[in-house]
C-alpha positions in Angstrom: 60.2 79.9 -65.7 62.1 81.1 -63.0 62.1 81.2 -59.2 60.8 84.5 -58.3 57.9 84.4 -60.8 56.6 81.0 -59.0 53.3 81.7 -56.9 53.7 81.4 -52.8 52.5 78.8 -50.9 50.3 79.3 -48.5 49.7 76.7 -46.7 52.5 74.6 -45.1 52.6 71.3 -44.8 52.2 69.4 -41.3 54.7 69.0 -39.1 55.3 65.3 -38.4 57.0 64.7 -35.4 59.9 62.2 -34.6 60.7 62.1 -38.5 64.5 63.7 -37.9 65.4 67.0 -37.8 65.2 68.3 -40.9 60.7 67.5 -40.5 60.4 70.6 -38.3 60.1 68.6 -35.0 63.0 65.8 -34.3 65.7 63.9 -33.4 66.1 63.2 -29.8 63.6 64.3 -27.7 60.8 65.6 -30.1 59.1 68.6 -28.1 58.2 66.4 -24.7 61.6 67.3 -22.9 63.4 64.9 -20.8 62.7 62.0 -18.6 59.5 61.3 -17.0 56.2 59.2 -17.3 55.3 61.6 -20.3 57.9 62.0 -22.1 57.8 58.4 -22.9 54.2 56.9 -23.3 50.8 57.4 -22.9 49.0 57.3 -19.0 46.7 53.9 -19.8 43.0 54.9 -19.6 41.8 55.3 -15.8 45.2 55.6 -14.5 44.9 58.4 -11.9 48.7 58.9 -10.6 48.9 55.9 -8.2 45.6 56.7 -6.9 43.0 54.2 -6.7 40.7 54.7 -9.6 37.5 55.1 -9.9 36.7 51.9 -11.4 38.4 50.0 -8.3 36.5 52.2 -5.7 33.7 51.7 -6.8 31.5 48.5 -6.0 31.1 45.3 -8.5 27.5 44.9 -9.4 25.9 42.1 -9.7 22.6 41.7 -11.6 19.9 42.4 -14.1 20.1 46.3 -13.6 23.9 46.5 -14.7 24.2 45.3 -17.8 24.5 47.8 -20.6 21.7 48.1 -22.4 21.7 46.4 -25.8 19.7 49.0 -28.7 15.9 47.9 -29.2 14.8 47.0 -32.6 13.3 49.5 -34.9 9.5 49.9 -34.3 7.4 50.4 -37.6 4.0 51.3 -37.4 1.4 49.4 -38.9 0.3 53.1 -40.8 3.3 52.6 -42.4 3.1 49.6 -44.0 0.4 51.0 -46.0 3.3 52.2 -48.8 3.7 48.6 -49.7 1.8 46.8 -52.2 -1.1 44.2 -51.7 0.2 40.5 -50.8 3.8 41.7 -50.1 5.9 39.9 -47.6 7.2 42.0 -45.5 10.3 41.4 -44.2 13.1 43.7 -43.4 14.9 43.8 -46.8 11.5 44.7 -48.5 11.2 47.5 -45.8 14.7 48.7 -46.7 13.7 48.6 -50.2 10.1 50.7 -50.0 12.8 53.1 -47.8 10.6 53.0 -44.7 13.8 52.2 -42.3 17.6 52.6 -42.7 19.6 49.8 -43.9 22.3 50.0 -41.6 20.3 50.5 -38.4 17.5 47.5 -39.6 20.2 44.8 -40.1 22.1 45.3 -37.2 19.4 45.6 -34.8 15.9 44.2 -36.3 12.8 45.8 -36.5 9.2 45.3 -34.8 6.1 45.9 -36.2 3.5 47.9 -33.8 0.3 48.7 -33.9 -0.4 52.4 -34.1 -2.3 53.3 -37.1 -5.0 51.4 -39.7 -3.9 49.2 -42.1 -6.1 49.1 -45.6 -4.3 46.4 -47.2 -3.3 42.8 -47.0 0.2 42.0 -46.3 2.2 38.8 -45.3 4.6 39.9 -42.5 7.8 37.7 -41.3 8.5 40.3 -38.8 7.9 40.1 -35.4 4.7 41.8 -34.3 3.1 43.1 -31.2 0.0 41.8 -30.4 -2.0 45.1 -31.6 -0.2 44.6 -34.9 -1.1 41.2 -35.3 -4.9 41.6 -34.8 -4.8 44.6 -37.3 -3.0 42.8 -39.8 -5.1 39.9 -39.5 -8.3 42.5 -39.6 -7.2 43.6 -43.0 -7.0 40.2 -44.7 -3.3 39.5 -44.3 -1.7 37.1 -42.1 1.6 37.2 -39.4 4.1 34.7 -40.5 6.0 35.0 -37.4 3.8 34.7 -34.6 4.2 37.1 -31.4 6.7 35.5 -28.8 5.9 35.8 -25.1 8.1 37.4 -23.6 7.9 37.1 -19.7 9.5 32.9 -20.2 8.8 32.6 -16.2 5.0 33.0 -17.1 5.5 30.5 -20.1 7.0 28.1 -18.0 4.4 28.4 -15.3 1.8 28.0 -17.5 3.3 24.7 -18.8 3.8 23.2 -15.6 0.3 24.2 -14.9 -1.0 22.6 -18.0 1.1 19.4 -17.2 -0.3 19.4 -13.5 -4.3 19.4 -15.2 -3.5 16.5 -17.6 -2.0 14.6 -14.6 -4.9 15.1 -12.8 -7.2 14.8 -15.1 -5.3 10.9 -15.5 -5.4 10.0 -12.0 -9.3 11.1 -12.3 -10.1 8.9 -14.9 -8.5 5.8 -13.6 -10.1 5.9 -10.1 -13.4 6.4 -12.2 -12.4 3.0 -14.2 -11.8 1.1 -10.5 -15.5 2.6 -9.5 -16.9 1.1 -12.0 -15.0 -2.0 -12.2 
């Protein structure tokens, strides 16, 4: 073997910079000059030369409406769950399983059943449902494991109060019927 018959490389290999002189880029100043704000590290994120940044000019908001919104759960159609066998549970992992949703998207954010579609057979679900869902599930001969939560927890909370106001009354009724009689 000798040097001229080797073949020629074609490609070269990277530059990497600030590894001395002989890398094709070093020593000293490595290719950002001399001095200055740049030549010696990074402008943090925002930074607008001294200038007030946008961040700071605008206002801090308060509130519902600012929040980032968080990703919703995955919404499965109750036409889909027809793929799955009679008396399955149906929980997220067997979903992932019968490849109806994606593994990495259905563990990190959930996944809702809703009801669009007929469903022909019985199933156990441990999911949470909408309330469409649940009535066509329960239509079909399965049953919800996980019942429907209400959302709005104002309403919930007025409807308890309500409900503890009625049995109140409904005491203070019956012991002025009791002195009536008495």
């Amino acid at each position: 073997m000798r040097l001229n018959s080797l073949p020629k490389t074609t490609t070269r290999s990277k530059k990497r910079i600030g590894r001395g002189y002989g890398s094709g880029k070093g020593g000293h100043t490595v290719g950002r000059g001399t001095k200055g704000q740049k030549a010696r590290s990074k402008v943090r994120l925002g930074f607008e030369g001294g200038q007030t940044s946008l961040i700071h000019r605008l206002p801090l908001r308060r509130g519902k409406g600012n929040k980032p919104a968080g990703k919703k759960p995955l919404t499965v159609n109750v036409k889909h769950l027809n793929l799955l066998p009679a008396d399955t549970l149906v929980t997220v992992d067997a979903l992932i399983a019968h490849r109806i949703v994606k593994k990495d998207e259905a563990k990190k954010f959930g996944v809702k059943v809703l009801g669009d579609g007929k469903l022909a057979v019985p199933l156990r679900v441990d999911l949470p449902v909408s309330k469409g869902a649940a009535q066509k599930i329960e239509k079909a001969g399965g049953e919800v494991v996980r019942k429907p939560k209400i959302k709005n927890k104002k309403l919930k909370v007025k409807r308890e109060e309500k409900k503890r106001r009625e049995k109140k009354e409904k005491g203070e009724k019956e012991k002025r019927e009791r002195k009536e009689k008495s």
